[in-house]
Backbone as numpy.savetxt, mean C-alpha at the origin, in Angstrom:
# Nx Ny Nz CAx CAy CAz Cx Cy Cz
22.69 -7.85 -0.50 21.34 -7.32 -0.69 21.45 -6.01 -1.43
20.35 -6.26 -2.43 20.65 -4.60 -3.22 19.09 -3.91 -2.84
19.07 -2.66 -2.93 17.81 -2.16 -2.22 18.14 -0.89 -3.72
16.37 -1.19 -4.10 16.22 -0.24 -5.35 14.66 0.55 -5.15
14.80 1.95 -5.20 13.71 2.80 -4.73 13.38 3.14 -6.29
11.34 2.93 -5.94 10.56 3.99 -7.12 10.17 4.60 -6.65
9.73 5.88 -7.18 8.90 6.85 -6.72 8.01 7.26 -7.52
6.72 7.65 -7.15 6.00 7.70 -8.08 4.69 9.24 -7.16
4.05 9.93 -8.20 3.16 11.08 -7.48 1.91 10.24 -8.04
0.83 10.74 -7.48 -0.72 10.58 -7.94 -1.69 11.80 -7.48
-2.27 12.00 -8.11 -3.21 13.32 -7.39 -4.66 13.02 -7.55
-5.36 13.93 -6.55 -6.54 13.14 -6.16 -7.34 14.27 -5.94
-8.90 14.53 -6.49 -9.65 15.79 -6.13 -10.05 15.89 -4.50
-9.68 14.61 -3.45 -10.26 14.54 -2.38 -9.31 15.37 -1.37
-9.28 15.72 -0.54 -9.04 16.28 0.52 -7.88 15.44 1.22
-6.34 15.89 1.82 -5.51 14.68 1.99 -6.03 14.25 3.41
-6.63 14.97 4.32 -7.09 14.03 5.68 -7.72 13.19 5.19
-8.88 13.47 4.22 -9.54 12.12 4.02 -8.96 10.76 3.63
-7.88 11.04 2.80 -7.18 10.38 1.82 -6.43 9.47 3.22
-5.26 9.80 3.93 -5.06 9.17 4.83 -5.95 9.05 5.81
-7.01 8.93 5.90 -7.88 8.58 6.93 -8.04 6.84 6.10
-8.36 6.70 5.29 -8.61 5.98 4.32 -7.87 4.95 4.09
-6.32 5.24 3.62 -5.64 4.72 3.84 -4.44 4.07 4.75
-4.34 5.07 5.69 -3.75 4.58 7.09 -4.57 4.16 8.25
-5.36 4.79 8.51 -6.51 4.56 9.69 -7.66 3.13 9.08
-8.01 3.76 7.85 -9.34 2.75 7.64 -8.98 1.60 6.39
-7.99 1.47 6.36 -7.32 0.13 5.85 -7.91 -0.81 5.28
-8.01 -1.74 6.58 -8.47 -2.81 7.10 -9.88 -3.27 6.55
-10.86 -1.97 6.95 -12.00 -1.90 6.53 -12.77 -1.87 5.41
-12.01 -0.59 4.89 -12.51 -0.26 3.63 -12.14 -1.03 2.32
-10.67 -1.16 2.20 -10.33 -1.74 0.82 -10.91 -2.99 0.72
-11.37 -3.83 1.78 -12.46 -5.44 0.95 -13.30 -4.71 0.60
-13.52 -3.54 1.10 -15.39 -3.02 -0.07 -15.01 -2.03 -0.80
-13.92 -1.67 -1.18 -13.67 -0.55 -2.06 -13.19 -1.36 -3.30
-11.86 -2.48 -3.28 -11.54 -3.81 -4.05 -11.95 -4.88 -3.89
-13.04 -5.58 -3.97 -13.65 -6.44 -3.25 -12.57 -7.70 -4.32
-12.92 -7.32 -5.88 -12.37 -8.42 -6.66 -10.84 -8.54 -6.47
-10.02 -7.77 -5.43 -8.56 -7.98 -5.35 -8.26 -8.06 -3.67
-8.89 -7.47 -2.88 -8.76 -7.54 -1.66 -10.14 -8.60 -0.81
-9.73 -9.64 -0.62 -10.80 -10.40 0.45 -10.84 -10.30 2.10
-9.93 -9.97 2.53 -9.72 -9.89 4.12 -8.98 -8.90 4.59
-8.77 -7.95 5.52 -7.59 -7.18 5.96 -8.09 -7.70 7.48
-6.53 -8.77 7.98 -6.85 -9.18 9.39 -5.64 -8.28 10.44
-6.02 -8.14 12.00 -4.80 -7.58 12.28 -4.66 -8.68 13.04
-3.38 -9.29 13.05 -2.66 -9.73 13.47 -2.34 -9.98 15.13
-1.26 -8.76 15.09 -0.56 -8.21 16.03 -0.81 -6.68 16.40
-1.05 -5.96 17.87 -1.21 -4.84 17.63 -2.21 -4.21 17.72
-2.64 -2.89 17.48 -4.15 -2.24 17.95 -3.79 -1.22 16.19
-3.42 -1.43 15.09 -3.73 -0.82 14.45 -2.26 0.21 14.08
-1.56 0.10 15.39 -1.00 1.37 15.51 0.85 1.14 15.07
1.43 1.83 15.38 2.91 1.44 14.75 3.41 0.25 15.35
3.79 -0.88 14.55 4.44 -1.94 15.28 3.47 -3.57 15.08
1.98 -2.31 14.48 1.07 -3.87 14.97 1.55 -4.59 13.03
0.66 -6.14 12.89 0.91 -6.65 12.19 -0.05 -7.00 11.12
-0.10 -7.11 10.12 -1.73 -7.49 9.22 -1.48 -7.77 8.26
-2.51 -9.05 7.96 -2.40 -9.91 7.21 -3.62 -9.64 5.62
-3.04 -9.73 4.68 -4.09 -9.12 3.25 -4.29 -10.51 2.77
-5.63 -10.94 2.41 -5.72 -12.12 1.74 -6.43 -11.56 0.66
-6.18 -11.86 -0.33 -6.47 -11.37 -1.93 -7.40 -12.41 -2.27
-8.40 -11.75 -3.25 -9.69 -13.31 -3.80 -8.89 -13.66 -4.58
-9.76 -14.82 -5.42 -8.96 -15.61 -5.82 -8.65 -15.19 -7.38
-7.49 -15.47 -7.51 -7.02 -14.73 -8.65 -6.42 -13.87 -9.16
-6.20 -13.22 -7.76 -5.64 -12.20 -7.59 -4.19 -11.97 -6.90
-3.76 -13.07 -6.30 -2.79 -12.48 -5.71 -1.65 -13.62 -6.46
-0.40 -13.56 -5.84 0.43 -14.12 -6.97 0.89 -16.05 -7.26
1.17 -16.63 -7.78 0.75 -18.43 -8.16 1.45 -18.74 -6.76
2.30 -18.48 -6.41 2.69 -18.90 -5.00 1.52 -18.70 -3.67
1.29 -18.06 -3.98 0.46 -16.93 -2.10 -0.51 -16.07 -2.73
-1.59 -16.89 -1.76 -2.87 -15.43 -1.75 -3.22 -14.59 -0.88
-1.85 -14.05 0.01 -1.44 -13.46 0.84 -0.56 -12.54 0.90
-0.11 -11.34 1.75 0.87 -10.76 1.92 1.14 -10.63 3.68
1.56 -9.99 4.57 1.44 -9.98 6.05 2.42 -8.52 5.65
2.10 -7.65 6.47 2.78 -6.28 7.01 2.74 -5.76 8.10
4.37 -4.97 8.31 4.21 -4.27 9.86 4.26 -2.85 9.65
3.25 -2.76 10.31 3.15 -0.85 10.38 4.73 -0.14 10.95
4.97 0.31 10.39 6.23 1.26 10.51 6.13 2.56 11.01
5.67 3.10 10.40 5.07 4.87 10.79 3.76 4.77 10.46
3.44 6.27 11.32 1.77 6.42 11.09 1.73 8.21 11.80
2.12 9.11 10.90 2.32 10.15 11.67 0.75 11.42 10.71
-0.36 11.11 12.25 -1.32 12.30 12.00 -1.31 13.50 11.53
-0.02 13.93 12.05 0.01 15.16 11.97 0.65 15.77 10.59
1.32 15.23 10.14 2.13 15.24 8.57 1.61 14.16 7.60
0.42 12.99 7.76 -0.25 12.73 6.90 0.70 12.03 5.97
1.20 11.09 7.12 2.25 10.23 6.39 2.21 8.71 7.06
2.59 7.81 6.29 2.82 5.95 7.09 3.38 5.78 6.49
4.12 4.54 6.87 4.82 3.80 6.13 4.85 2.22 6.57
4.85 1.27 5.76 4.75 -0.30 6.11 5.54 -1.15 5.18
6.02 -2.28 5.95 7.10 -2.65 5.02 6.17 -4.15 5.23
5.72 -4.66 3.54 5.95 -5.96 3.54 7.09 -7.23 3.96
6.57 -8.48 4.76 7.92 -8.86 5.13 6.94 -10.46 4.53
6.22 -10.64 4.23 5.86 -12.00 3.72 4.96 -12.69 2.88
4.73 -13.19 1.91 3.83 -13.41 0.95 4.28 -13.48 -0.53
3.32 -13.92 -1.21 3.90 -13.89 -2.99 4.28 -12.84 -3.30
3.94 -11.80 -2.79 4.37 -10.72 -3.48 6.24 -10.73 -3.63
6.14 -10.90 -2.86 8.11 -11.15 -2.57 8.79 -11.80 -3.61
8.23 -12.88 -4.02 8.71 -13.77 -5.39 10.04 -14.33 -5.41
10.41 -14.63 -4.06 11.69 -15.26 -3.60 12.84 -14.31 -4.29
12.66 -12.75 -4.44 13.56 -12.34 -5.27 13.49 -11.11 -3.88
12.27 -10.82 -3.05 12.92 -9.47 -2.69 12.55 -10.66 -0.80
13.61 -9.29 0.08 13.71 -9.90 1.15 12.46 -9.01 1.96
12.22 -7.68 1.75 11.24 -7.13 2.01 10.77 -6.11 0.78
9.71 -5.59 1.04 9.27 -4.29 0.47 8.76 -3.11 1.25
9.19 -1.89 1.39 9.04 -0.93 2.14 8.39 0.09 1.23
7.39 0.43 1.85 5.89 1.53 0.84 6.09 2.89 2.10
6.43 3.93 1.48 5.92 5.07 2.03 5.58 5.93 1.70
4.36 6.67 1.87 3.41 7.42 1.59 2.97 8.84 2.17
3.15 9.77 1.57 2.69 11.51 2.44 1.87 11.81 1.22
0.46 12.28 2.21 -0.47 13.27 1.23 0.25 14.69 1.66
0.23 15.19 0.28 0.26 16.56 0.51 -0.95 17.21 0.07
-1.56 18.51 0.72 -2.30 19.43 -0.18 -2.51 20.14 -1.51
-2.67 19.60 -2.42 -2.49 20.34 -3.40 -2.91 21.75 -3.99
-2.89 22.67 -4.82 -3.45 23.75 -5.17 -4.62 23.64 -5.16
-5.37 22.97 -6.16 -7.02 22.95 -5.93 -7.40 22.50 -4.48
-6.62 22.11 -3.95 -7.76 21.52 -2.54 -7.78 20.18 -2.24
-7.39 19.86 -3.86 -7.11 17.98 -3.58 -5.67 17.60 -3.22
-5.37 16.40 -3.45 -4.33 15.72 -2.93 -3.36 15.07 -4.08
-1.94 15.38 -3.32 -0.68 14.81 -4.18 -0.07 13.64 -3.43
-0.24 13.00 -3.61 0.28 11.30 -3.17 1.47 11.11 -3.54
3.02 11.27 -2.34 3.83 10.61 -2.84 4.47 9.39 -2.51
4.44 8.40 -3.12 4.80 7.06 -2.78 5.86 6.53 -3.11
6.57 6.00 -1.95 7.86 5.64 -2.40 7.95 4.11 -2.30
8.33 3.24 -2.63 8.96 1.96 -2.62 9.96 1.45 -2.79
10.30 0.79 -1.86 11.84 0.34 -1.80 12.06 -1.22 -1.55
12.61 -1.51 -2.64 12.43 -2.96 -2.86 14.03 -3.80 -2.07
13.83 -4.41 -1.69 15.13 -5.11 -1.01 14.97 -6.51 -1.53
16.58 -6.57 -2.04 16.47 -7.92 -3.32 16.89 -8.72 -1.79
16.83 -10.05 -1.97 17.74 -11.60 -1.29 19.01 -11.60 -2.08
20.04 -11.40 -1.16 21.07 -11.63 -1.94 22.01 -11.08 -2.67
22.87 -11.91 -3.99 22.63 -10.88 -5.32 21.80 -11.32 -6.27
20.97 -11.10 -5.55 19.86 -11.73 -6.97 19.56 -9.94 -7.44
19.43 -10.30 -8.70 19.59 -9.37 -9.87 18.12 -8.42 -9.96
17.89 -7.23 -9.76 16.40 -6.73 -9.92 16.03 -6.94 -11.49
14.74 -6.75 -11.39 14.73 -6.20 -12.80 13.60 -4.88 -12.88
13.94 -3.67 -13.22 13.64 -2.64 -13.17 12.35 -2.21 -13.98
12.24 -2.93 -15.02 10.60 -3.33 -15.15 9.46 -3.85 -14.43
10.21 -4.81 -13.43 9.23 -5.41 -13.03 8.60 -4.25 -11.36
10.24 -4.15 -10.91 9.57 -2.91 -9.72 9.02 -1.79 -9.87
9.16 -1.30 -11.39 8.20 0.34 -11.56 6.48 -0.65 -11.64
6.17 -2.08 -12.29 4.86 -2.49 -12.60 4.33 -3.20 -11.25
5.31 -3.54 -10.35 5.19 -3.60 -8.48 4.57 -2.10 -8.34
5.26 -1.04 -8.35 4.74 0.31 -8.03 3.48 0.30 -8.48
3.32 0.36 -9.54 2.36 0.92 -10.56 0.64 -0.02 -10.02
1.56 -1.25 -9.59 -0.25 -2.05 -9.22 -1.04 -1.34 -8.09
0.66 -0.55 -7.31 -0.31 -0.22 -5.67 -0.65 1.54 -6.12
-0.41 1.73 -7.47 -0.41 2.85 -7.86 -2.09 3.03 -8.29
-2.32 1.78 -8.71 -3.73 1.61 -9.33 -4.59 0.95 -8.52
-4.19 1.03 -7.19 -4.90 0.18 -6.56 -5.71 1.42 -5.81
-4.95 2.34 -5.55 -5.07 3.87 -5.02 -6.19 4.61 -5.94
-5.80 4.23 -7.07 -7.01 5.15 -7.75 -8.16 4.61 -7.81
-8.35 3.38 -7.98 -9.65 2.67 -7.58 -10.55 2.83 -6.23
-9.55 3.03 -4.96 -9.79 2.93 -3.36 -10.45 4.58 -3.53
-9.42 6.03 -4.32 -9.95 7.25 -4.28 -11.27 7.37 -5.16
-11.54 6.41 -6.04 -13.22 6.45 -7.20 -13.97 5.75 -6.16
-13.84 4.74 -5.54 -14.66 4.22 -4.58 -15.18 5.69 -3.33
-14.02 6.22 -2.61 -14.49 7.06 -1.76 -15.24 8.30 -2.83
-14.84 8.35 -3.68 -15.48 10.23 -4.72 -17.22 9.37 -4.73
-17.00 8.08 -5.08 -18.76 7.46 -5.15 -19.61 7.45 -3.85
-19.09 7.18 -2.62 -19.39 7.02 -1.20 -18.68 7.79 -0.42
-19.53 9.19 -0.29 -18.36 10.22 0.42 -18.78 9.87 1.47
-19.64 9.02 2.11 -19.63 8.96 3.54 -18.79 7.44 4.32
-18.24 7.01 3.00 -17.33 6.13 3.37 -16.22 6.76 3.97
């Protein structure tokens, strides 16, 4: 198994509690109405939400990859106080019979203006020796990179979301 990390920043005019409120706490909820055309369901599984539980993403149609219109994840971390989670995909197209998991972790920091610096890490774990290809995991990054900026224009439109 070969395990290959991206990293990537994003910054955001919103506030980072909000930002992880959003994305760690209100998950589930928000992204079918924040991505409606990429996200259709956030179910939980296993669990109350909290480290350990399990949840299942069903993507509309078209959206998710020719194998699976699904992914399933287990919450890993979820720490309030440092404004950090982390969740490792363990099943779905996204995987592409090439990775054995995918591990996403995420800390808002405060930034100078007041808004937020997003750093996201991903760590791809191949099956095997199957061979990465390093294009394809920075454009893996880059989707949940853009998936973020859509979820932060949705909340800047509905601040009472």
């Amino acid at each position: 198994m070969g395990v290959f990390t991206n990293e990537i920043e994003i910054t955001s005019p919103i506030p980072p509690t909000k930002l992880f409120k959003a994305f760690a706490l209100d998950f589930d909820t928000l992204f079918p109405k924040a991505i409606p055309n990429a996200i259709k369901t956030v179910e939980l599984l296993e669990g109350d939400g909290s480290v350990g539980s399990i949840k299942k993403v069903t993507f509309a149609q078209g959206w998710g990859s020719e194998s699976s219109d699904y992914l399933k994840h287990k919450v890993d971390e979820l720490d309030e106080d440092n404004l950090s989670y982390a969740y490792t995909v363990f099943e779905g197209g996204v995987l592409r019979n090439i990775y054995e998991k995918i591990r996403f972790e995420t800390k808002f920091v405060k930034a100078p203006d007041g808004g937020t610096i997003c750093k996201m890490t991903a760590k791809f774990y191949t099956i095997g020796d199957v061979e990465f290809n390093e294009d394809q995991i920075k454009a893996d990054t880059q989707k949940r990179a853009g998936a973020f900026k859509v979820v932060a224009d949705y909340l800047l439109a509905n601040p009472c979301a």
